[in-house]
ROFI-608775 format. One record per residue (C-alpha): residue in one letter; x, y, z; residue number from 1. Coordinates in nm, 4 decimals, always signed. Example, Ala and Ser with C-alpha at 12.3 -4.5 7.8 and 13.67 -1.06 7.14 Angstrom:
BEGIN
+------+----------+----------+----------+-----+
! type !     east !    north !       up ! seq !
+------+----------+----------+----------+-----+
!    a !  +1.2300 !  -0.4500 !  +0.7800 !   1 !
!    s !  +1.3670 !  -0.1060 !  +0.7140 !   2 !
+------+----------+----------+----------+-----+
END
This chain:
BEGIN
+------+----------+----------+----------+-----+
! type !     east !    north !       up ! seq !
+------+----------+----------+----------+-----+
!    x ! +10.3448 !  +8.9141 ! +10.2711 !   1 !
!    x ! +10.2657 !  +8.6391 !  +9.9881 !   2 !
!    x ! +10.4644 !  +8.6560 !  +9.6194 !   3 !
!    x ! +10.4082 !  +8.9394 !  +9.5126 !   4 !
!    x ! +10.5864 !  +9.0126 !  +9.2126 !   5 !
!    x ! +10.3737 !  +9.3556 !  +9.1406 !   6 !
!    x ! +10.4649 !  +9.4984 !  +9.4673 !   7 !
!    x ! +10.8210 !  +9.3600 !  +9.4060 !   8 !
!    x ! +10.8636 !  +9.5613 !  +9.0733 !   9 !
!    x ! +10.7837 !  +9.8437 !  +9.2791 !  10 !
!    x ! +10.9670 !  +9.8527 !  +9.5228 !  11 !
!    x ! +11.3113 !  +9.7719 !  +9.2765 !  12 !
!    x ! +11.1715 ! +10.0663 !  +9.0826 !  13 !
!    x ! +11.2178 ! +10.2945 !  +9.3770 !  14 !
!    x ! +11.5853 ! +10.1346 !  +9.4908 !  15 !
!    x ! +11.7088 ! +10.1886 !  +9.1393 !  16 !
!    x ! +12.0168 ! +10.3981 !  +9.1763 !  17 !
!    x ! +11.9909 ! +10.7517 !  +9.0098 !  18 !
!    x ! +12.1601 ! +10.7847 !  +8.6509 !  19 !
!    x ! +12.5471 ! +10.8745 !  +8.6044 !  20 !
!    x ! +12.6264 ! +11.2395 !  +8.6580 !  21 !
!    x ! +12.2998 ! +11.3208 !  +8.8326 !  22 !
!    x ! +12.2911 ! +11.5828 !  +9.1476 !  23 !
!    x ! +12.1495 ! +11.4784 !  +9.4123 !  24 !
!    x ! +11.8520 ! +11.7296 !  +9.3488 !  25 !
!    x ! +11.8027 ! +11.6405 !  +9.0019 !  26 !
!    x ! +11.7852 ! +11.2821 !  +9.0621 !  27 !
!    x ! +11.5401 ! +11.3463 !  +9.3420 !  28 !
!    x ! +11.3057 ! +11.5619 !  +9.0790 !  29 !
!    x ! +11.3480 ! +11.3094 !  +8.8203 !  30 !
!    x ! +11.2718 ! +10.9732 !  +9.0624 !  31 !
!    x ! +10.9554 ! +11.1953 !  +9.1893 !  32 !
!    x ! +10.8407 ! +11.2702 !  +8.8024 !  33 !
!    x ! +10.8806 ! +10.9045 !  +8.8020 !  34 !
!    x ! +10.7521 ! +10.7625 !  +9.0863 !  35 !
!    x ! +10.3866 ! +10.6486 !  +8.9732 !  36 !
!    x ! +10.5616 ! +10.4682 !  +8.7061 !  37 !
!    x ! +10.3094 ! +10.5906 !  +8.4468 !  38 !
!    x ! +10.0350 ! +10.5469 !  +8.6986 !  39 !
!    x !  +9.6421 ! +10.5919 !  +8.5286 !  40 !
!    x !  +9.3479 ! +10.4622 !  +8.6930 !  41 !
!    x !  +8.9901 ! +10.5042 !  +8.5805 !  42 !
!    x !  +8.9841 ! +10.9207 !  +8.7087 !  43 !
!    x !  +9.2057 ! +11.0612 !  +8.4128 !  44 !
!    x !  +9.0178 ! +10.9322 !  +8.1420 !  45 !
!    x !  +8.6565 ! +11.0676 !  +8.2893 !  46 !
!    x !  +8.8252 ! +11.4047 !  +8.4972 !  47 !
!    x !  +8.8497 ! +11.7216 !  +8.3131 !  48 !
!    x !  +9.1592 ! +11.9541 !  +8.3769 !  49 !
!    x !  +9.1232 ! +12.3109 !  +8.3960 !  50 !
!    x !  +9.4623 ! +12.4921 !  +8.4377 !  51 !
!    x !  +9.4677 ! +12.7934 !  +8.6527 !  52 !
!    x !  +9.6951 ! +13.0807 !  +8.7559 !  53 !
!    x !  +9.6322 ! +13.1865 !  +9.1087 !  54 !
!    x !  +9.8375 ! +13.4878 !  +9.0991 !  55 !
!    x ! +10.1674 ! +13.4198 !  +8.9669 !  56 !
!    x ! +10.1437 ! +13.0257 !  +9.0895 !  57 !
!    x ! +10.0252 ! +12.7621 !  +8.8251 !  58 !
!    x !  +9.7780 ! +12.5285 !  +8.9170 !  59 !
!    x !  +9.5114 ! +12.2639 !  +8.7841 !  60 !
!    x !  +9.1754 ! +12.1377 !  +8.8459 !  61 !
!    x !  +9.0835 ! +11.7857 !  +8.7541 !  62 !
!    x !  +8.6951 ! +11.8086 !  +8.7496 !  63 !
!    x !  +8.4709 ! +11.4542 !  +8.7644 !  64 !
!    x !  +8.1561 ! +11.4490 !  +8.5675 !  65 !
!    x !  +7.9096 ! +11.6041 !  +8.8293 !  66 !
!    x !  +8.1317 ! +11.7669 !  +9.0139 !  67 !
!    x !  +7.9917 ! +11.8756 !  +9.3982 !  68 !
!    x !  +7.9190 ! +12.2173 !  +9.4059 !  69 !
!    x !  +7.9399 ! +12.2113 !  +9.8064 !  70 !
!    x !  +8.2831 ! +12.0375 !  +9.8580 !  71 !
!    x !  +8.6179 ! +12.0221 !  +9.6908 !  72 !
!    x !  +8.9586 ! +11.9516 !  +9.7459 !  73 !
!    x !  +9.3274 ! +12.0893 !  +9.7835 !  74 !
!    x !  +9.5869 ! +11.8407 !  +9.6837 !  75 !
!    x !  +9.9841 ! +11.9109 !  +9.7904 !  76 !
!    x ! +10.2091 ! +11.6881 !  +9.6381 !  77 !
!    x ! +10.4571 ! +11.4943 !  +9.7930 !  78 !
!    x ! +10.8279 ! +11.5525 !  +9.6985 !  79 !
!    x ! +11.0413 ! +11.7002 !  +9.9963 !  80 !
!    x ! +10.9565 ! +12.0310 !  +9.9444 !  81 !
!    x ! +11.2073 ! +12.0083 !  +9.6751 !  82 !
!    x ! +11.0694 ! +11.7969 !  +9.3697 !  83 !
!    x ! +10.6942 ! +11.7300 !  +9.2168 !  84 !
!    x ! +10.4619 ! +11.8741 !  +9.0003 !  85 !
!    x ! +10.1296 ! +11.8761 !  +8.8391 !  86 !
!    x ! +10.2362 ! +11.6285 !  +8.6039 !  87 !
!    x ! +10.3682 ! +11.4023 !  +8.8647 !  88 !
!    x ! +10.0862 ! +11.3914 !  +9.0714 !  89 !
!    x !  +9.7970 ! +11.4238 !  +8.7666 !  90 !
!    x !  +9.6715 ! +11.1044 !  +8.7976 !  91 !
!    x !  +9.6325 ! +11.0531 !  +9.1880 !  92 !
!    x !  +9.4620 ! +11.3563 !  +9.1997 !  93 !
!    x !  +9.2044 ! +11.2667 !  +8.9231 !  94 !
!    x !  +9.1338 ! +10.9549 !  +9.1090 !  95 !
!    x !  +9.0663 ! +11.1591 !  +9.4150 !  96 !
!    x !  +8.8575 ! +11.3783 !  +9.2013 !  97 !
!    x !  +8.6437 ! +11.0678 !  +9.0455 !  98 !
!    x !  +8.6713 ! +10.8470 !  +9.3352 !  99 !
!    x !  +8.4557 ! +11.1627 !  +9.5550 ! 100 !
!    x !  +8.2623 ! +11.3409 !  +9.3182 ! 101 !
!    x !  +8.4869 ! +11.6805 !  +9.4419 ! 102 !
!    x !  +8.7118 ! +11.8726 !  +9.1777 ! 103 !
!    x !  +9.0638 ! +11.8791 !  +9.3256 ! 104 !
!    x !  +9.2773 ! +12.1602 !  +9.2994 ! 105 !
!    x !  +9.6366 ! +12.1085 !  +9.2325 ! 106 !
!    x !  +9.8988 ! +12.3553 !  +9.3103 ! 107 !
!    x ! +10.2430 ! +12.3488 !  +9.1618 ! 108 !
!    x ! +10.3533 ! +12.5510 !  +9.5174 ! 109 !
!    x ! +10.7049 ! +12.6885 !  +9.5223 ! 110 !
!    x ! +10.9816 ! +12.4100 !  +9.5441 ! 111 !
!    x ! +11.3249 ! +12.4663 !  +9.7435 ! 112 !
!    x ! +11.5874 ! +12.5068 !  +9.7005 ! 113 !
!    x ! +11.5304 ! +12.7887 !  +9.4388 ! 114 !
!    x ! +11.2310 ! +12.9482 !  +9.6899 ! 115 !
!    x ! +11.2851 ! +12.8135 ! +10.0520 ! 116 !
!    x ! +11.0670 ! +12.8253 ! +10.3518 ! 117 !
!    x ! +10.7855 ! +12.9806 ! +10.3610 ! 118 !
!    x ! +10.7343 ! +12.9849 ! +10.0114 ! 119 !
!    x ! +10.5462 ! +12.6291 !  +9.9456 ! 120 !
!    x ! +10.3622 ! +12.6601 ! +10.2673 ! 121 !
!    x ! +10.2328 ! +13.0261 ! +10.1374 ! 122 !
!    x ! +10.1492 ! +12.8652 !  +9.7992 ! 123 !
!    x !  +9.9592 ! +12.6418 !  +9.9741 ! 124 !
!    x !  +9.7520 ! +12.8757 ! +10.1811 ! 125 !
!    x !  +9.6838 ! +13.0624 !  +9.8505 ! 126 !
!    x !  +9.5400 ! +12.7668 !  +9.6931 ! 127 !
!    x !  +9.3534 ! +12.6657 ! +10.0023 ! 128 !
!    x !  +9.1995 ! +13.0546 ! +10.0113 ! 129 !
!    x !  +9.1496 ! +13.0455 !  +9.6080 ! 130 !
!    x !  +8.9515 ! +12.7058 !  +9.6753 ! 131 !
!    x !  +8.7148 ! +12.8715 !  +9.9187 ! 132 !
!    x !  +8.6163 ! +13.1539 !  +9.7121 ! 133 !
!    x !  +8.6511 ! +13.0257 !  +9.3277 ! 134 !
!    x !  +8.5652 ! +12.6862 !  +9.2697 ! 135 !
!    x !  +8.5943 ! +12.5499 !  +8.8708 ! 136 !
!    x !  +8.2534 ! +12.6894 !  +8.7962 ! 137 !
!    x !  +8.3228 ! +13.0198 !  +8.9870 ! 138 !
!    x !  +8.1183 ! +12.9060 !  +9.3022 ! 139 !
!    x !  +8.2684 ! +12.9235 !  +9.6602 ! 140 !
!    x !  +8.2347 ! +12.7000 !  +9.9723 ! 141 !
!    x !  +8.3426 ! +12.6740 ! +10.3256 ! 142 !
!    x !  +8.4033 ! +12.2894 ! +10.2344 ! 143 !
!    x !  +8.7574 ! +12.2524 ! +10.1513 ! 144 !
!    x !  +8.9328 ! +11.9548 ! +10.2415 ! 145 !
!    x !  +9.3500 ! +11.9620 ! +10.2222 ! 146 !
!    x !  +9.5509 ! +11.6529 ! +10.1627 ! 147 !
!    x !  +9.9104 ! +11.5339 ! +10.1206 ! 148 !
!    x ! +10.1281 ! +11.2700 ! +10.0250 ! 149 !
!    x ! +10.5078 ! +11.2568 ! +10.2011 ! 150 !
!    x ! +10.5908 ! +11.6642 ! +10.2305 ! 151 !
!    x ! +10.2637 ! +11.7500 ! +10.1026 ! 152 !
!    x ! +10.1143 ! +11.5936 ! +10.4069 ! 153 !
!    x ! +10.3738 ! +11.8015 ! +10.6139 ! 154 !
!    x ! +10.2002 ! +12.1111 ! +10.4278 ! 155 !
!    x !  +9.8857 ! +12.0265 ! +10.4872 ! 156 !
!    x !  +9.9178 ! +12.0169 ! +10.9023 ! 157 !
!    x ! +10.1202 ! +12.3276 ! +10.8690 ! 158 !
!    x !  +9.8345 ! +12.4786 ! +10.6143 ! 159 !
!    x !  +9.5575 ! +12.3719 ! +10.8981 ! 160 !
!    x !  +9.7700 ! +12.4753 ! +11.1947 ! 161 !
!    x !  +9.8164 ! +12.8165 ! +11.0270 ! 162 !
!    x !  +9.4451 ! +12.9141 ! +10.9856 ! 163 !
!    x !  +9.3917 ! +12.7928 ! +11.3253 ! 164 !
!    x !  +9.5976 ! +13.0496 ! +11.4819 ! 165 !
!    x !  +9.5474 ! +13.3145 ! +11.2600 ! 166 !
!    x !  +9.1324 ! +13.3005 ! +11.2544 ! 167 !
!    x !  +9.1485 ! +13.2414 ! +10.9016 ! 168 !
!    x !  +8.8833 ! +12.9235 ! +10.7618 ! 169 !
!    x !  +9.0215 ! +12.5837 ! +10.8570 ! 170 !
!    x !  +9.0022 ! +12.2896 ! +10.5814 ! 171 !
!    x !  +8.6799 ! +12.1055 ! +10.6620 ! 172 !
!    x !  +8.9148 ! +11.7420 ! +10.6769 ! 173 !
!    x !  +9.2280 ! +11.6713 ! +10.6045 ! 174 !
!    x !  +9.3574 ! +11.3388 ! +10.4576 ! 175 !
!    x !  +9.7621 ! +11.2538 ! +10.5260 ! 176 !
!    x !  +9.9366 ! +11.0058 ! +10.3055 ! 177 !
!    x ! +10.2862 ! +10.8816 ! +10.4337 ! 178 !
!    x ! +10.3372 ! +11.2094 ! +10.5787 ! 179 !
!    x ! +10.6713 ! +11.3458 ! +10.6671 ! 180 !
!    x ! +10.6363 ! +11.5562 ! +10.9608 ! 181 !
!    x ! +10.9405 ! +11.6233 ! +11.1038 ! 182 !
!    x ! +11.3371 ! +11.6126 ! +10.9891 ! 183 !
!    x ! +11.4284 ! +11.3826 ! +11.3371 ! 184 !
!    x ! +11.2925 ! +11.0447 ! +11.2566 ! 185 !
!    x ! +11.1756 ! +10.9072 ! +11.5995 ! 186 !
!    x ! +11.3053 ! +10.5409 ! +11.6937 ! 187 !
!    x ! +11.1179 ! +10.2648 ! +11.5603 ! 188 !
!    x ! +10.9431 ! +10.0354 ! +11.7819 ! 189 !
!    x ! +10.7826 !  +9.8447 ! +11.5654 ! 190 !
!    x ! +10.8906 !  +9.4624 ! +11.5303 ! 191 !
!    x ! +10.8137 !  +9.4520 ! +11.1397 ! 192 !
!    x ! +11.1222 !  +9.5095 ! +10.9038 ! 193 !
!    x ! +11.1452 !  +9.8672 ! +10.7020 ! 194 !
!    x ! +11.1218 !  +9.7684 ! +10.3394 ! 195 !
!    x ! +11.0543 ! +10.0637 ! +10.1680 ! 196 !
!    x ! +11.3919 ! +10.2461 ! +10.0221 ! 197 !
!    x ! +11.2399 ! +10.6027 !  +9.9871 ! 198 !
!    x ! +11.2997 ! +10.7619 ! +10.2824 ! 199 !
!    x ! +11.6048 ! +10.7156 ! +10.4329 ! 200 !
!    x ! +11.6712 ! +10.7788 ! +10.7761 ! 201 !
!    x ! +11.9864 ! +10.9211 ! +10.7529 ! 202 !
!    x ! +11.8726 ! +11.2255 ! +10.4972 ! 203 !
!    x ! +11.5652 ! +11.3655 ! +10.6282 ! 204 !
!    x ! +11.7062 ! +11.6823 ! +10.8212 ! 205 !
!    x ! +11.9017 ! +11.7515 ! +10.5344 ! 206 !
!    x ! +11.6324 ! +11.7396 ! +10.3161 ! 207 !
!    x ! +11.4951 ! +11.9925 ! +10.5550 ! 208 !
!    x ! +11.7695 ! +12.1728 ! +10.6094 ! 209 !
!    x ! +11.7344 ! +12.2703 ! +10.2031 ! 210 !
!    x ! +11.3876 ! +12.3664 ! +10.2252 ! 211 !
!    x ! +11.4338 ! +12.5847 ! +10.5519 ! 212 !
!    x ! +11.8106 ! +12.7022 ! +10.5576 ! 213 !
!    x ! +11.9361 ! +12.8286 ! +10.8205 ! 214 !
!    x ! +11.6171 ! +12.7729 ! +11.0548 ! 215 !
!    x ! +11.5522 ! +12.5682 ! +11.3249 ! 216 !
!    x ! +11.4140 ! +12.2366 ! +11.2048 ! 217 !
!    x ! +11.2231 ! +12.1619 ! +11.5395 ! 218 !
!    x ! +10.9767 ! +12.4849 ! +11.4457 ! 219 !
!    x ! +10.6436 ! +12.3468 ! +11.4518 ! 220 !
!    x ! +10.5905 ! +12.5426 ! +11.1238 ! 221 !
!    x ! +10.8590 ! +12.2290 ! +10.9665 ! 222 !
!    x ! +10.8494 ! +12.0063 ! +11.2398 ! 223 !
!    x ! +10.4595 ! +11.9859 ! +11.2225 ! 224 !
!    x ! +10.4814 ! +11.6549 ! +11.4882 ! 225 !
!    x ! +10.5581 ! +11.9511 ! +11.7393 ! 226 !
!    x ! +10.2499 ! +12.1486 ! +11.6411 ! 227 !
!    x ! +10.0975 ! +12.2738 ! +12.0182 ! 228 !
!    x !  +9.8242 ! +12.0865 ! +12.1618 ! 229 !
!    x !  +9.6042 ! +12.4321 ! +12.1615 ! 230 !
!    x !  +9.6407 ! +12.4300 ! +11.8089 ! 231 !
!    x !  +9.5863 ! +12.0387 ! +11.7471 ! 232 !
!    x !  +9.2300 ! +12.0835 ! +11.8999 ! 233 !
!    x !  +9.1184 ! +12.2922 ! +11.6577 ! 234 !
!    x !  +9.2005 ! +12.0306 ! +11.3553 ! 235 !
!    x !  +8.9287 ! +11.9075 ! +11.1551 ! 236 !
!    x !  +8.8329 ! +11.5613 ! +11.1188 ! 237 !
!    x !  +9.1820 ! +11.3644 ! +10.9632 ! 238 !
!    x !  +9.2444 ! +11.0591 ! +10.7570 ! 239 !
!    x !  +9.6094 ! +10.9581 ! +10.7911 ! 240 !
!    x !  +9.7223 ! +10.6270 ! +10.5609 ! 241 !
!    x ! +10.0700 ! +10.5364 ! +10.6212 ! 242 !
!    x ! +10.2893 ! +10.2015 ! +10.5432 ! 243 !
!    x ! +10.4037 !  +9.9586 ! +10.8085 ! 244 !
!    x ! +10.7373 !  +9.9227 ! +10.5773 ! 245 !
!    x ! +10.8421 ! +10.2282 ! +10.5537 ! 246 !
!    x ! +11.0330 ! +10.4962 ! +10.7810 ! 247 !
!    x ! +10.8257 ! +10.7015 ! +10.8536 ! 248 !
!    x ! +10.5011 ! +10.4947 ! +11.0182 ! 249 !
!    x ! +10.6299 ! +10.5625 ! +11.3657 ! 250 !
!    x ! +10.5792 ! +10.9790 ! +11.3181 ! 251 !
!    x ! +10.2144 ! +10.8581 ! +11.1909 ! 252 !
!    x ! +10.1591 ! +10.7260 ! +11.5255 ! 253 !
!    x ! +10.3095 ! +10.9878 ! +11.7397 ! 254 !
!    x ! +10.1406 ! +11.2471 ! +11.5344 ! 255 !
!    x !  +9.7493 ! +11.0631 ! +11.5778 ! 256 !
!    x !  +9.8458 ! +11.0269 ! +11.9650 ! 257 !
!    x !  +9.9105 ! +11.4379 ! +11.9879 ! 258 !
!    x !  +9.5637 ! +11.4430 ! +11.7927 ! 259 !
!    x !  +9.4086 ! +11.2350 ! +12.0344 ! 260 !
!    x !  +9.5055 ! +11.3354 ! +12.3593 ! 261 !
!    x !  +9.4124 ! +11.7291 ! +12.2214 ! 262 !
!    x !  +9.0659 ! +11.6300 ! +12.1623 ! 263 !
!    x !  +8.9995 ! +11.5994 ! +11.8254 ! 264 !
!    x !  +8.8807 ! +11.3420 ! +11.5572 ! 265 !
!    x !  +9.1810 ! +11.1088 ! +11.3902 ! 266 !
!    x !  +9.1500 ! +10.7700 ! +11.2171 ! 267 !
!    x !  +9.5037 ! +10.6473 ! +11.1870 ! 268 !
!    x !  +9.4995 ! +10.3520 ! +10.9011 ! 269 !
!    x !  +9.8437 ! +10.1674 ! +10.8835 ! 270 !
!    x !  +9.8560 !  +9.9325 ! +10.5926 ! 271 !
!    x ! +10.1086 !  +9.6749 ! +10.6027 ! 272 !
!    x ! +10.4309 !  +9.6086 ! +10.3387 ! 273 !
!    x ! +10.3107 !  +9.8707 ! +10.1036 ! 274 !
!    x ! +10.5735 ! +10.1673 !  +9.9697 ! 275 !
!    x ! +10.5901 ! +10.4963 ! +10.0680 ! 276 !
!    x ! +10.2945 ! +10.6850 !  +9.9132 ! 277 !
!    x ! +10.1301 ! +10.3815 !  +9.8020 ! 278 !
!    x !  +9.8109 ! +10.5577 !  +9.6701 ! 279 !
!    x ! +10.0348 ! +10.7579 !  +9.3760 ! 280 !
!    x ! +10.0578 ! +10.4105 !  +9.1894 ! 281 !
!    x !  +9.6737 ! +10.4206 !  +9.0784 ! 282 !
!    x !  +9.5876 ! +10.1612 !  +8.8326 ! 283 !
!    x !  +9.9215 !  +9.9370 !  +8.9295 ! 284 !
!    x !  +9.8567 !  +9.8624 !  +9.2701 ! 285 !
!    x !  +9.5373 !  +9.7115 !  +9.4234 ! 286 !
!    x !  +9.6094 !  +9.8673 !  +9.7227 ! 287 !
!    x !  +9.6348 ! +10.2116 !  +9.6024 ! 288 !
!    x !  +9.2995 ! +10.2045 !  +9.4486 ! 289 !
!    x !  +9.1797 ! +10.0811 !  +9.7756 ! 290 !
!    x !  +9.3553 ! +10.3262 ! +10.0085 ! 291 !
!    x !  +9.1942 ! +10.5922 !  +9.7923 ! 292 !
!    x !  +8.8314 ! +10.4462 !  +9.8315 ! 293 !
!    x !  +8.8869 ! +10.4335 ! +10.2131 ! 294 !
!    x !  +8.9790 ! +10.8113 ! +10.1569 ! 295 !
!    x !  +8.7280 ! +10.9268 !  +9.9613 ! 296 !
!    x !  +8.4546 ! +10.7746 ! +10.1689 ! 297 !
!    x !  +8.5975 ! +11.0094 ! +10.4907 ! 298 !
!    x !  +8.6320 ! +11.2983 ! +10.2200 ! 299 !
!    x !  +8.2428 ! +11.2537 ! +10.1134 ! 300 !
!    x !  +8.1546 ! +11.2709 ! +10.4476 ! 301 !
!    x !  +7.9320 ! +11.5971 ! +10.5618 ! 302 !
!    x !  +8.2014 ! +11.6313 ! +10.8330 ! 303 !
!    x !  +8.1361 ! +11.8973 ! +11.1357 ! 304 !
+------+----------+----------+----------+-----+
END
């Protein structure tokens, strides 16, 4: 790509190494606290946040001026399962929120290792269900999109997947951001160099391996890429955004050719040299801002 020194920062930012004396889990919770480098955008200032308690799990609305009534949304952050929060992901959901007119509902789900597989992906279901009966004015809908950056895209196939094949009301779309969706990275065929230093190849099944000890990693309940083609027919319409620099584009693609050849509706948007979960750095990269107007044009949409 041209000089681009903004992009540049960025991706240095991410490389940095972690501080002295760090775990390996703390400095992954403190990088993803970080990662939007103190990311704003125009949906913070005008969104007002309504904290929840669905049960015993914490979550937040952010709530646009003129809110829809009809639709709304279910945000799960990104973070490997293990790392993210309301705080970290405040300001990309508030651009959602602003960008489509829909109050977003963020969940702080259950991270691992303290509460391991299935807690975050029962979290999640909560939040979906809570969406579809008790909006922020107390109103309920049938039109809940789910979507996810990086693991919170993994929990948002796995979210769908479950109420397909358990009856229960599917999301009405689904929008995928750099999703990781499964521990085995698949070989790259791609000619274009990896840039991006988030996700390295060589950690990703143990990254699952802490969220799902002692389970087998190719479940399709963690291994989402393996979800059945029975149950990939019964997805809603899906956005998936994902970087040609980073390591995990080539699951993007496998994952919209299972949607495809099951029959249903995927538009698979690759954008090239951007870092992993591009759209979380709102108001510092152009790109993010328009990744998020490409999404919230499919998320407006009165989709079947």
């Amino acid at each position: 790509m041209a000089d681009r020194p903004d992009l540049d920062r960025i991706f240095a930012h991410l490389a940095s190494p972690p501080a002295a004396g760090d775990s390996p889990l703390a400095a992954m919770r403190a990088m993803v606290e970080d990662y939007g480098m103190g990311a704003s955008g125009e949906g913070l200032a005008a969104c007002r946040r309504l904290p929840i308690m669905i049960g015993s799990l914490e979550a937040e609305w952010l709530v646009p001026p003129g809110a829809s009534t009809s639709q709304r949304i279910v945000h799960l952050h990104g973070g490997g399962w293990s790392a993210g929060s309301i705080s970290s992901h405040r300001a990309f959901a508030a651009e959602i929120a602003y960008r489509t007119g829909q109050a977003v509902l963020l969940p702080a789900y259950r991270l691992a290792p303290e509460h391991p597989f299935p807690a975050g992906l029962d979290d999640a279901m909560a939040a979906l269900a809570h969406a579809q009966v008790m909006g922020p004015e107390g109103q309920g809908t049938a039109r809940v999109a789910v979507s996810g950056d990086s693991a919170g895209g993994n929990l948002a196939v796995a979210v769908a997947a479950r109420c397909i094949e358990e009856g229960l009301q599917v999301p009405h779309a689904l929008w995928l951001v750099s999703p990781f969706l499964a521990p085995d990275l698949p070989a790259d065929r791609f000619a274009a160099p990896l840039r991006d230093p988030v996700v390295d190849p060589s950690s990703t099944a143990g990254v699952a391996q802490m969220y799902a000890p002692g389970m087998d990693l190719l479940d399709p309940r963690i291994s989402v890429l393996r979800t059945t083609a029975k149950t990939l027919a019964g997805f809603p319409p899906v956005l998936l955004q994902a970087s040609g620099a980073e390591a995990l584009r080539e699951q993007a693609v496998r994952f919209a050719d299972a949607v495809w050849q099951a029959g249903a509706w995927l538009k698979l948007s690759l954008w090239p040299g951007m870092p992993h979960a591009w759209p979380v750095f709102v108001g510092i990269l152009p790109e993010a801002e328009q990744a998020i107007i490409e999404a919230s044009e499919f998320l407006k949409q009165p989709q079947p």
